[in-house]
C-alpha positions as CSV (number, residue, x, y, z in Angstrom):
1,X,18.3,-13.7,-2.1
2,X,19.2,-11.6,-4.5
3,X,18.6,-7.5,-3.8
4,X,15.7,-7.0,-6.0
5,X,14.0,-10.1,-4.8
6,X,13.2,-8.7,-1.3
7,X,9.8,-6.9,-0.2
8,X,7.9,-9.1,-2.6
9,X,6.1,-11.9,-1.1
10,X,4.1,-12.0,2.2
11,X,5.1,-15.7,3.9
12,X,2.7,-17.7,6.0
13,X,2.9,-17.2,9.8
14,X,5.8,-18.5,11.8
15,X,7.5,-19.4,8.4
16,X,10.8,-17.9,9.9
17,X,12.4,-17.4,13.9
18,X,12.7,-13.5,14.5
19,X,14.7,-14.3,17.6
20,X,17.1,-16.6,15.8
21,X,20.4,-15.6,14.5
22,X,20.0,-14.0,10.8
23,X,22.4,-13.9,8.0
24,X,20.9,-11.9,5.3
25,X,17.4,-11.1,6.4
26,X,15.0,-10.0,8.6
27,X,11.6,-11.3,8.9
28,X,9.0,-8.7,10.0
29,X,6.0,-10.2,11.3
30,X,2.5,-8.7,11.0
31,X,0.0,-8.5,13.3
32,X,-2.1,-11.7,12.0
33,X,1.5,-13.9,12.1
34,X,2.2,-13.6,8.4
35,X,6.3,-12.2,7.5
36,X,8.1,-10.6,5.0
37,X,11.6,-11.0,4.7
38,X,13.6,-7.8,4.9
39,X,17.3,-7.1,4.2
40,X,19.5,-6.7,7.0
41,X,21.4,-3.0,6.4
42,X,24.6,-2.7,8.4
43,X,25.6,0.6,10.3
44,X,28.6,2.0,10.2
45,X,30.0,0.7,13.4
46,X,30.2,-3.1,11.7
47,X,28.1,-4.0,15.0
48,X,24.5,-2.6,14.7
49,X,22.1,-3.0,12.1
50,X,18.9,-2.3,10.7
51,X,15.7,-4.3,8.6
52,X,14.9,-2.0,5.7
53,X,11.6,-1.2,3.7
54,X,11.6,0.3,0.6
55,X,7.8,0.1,0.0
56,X,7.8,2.1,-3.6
57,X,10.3,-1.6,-4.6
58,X,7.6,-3.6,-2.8
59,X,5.3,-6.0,-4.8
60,X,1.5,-4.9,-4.9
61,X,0.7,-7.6,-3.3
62,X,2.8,-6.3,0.2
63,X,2.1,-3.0,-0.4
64,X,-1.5,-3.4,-0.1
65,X,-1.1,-6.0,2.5
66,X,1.0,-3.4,4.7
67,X,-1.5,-1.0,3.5
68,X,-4.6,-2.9,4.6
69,X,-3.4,-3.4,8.2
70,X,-2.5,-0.1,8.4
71,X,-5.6,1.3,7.6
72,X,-7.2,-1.3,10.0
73,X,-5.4,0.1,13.0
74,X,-5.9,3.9,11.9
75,X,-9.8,3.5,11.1
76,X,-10.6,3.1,15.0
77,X,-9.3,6.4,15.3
78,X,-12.0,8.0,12.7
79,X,-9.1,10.2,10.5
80,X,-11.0,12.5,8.0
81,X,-8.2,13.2,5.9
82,X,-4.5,11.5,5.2
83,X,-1.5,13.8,4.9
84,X,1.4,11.6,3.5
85,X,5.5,12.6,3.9
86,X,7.8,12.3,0.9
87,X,9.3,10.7,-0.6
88,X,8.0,7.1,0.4
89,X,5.5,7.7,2.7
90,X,3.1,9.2,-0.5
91,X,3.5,5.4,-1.7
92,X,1.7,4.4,1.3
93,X,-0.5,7.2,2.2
94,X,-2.2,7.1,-1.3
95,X,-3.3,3.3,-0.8
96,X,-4.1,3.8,2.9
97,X,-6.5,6.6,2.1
98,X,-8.4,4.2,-0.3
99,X,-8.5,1.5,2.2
100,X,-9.8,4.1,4.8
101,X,-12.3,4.7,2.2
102,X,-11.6,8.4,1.2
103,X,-11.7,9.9,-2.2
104,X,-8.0,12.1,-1.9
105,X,-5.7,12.3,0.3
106,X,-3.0,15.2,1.1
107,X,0.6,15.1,0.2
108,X,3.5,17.3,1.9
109,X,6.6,17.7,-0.5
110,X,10.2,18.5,-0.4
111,X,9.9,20.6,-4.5
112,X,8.7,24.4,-3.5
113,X,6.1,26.0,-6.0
114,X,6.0,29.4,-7.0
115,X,2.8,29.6,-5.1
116,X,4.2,28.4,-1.6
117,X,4.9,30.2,1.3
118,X,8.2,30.1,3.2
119,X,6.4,30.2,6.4
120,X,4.7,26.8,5.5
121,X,7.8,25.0,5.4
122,X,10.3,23.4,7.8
123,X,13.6,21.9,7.6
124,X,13.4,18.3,6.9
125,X,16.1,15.7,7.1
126,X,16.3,11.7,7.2
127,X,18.3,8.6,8.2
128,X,18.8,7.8,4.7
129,X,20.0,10.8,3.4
130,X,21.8,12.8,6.5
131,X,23.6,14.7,3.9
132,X,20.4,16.6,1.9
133,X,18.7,18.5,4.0
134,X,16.1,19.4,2.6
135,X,12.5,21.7,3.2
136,X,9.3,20.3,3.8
137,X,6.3,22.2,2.7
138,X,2.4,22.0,2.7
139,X,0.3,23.4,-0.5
140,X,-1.7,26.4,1.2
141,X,-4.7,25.3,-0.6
142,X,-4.4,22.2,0.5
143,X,-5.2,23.9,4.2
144,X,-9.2,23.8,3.8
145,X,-9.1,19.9,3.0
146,X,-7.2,20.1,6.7
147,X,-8.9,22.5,9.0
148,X,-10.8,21.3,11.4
149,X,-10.2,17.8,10.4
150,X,-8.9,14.4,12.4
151,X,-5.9,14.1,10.2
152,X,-3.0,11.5,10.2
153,X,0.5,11.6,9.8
154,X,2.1,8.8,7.6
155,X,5.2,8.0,6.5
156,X,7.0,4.2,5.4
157,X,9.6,4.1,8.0
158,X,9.5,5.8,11.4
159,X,13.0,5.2,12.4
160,X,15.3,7.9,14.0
161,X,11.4,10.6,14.1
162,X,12.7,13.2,12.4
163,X,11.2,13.1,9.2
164,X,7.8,12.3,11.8
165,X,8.8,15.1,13.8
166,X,9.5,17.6,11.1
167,X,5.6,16.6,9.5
168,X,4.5,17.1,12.9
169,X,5.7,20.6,13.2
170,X,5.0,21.9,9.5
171,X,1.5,21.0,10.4
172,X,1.5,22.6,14.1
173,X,2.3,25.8,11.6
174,X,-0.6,25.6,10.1
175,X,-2.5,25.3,13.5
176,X,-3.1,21.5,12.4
177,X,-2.6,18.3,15.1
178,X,-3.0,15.3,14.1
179,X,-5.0,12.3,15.6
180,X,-2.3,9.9,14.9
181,X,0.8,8.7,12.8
182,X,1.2,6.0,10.9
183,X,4.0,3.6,9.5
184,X,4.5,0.3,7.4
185,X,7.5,-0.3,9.5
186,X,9.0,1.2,13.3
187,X,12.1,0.5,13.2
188,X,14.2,-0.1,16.5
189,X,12.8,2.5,19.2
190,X,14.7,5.3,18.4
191,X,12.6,7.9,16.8
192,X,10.5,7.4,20.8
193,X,12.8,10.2,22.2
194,X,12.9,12.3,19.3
195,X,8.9,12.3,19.2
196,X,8.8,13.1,23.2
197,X,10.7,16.5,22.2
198,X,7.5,17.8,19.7
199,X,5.4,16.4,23.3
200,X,5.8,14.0,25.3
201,X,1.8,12.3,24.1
202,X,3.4,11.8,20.4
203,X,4.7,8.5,20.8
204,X,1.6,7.1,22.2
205,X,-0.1,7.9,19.0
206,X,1.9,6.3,16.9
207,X,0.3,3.1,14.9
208,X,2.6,0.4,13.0
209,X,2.4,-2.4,11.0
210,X,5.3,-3.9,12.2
211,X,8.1,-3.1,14.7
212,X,11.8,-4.3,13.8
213,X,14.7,-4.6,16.4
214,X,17.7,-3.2,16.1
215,X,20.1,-6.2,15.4
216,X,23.7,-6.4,16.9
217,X,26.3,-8.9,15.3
218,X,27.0,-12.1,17.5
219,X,30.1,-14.4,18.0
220,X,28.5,-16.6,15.6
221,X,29.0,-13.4,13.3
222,X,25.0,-13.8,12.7
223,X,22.7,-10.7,13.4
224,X,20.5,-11.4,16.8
225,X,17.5,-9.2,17.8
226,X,18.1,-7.0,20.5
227,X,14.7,-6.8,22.9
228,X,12.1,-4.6,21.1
């Protein structure tokens, strides 16, 4: 496959082995069987790796299927309002909230305005760019569309948690706790830990479309699942 080709067809259940060896992909299987091939990223060490989603490259036609189970999962727990991360999780947030029916929904973002306040902001940092740390911050009058609301949390990828975990804590600020988070893709189990340490109830409410192993590289010098 070539690189732009991923992310951009959904494939009929059990049209690939997730527990067989993998060479070049990943398939990600959904909750109703169907898969979506994913490349395979390697880490650093030459022996891990990872399935990546980048949703904004995604055809409309995943993106609203990842969407749409999303949303099917996140409507049983009544959310009034959607507060999406940046970058890629205002991709997904925006279609969610119109499958959940709402009208708006709210985005965080990493570009301060003249009118923001400092003490509406947090750190933020992610797996995929360890080097830019960054600030996350909510639009103050985007607080009333919040208060007193059953909010969720989404972002594309929950991987390592702390993008998750900074959202989490931005909001906290505001005297804002969300319902539940929400994800196209949980990748390995890390971001579990790193959840537990903004309270131990956070990774309980977290809602995916899919969950992706890590992978570690065989003998056969194929990538094999490790046990989700």
């Amino acid at each position: 496959m070539q690189p732009h080709d991923f992310w951009q067809e959904i494939h009929p259940p059990a049209s690939f082995d997730p527990s067989g060896g993998h060479s070049s992909f990943y398939p990600a299987t959904l909750a109703d069987g169907r898969q979506i091939r994913l490349p395979i990223r390697p880490l650093s060490d030459g022996q891990h790796a990872l399935a990546s989603l980048i949703v904004n490259q995604a055809s409309f036609a995943v993106l609203d299927a990842l969407a749409e189970d999303l949303a099917g999962h996140l409507s049983l727990l009544r959310p009034d309002v959607v507060v999406g991360l940046p970058t890629l999780g205002l991709t997904l947030a925006s279609v969610v909230a119109q499958k959940l029916g709402h009208h708006r929904y709210v985005p965080l973002g990493t570009s301060r305005k003249f009118w923001y306040s400092d003490e509406l902001s947090v750190p933020l940092s992610s797996i995929t760019t360890p080097d830019q740390e960054k600030r996350l911050y909510v639009d103050p009058r985007m607080l009333p569309l919040l208060k007193d609301c059953r909010v969720v949390l989404i972002d594309d990828v929950i991987s390592s948690g702390a993008s998750i975990r900074a959202g989490l804590s931005l909001l906290q600020s505001a005297g804002i706790e969300p319902v539940v988070v929400g994800a196209a893709m949980l990748q390995s189990d890390r971001w579990r830990k790193t959840l537990a340490g903004e309270g131990a109830h956070w990774p309980e409410r977290v809602r995916g479309t899919f969950s992706t192993p890590m992978l570690v590289k065989g003998g056969d010098g194929l990538w094999h699942a490790t046990v989700l």
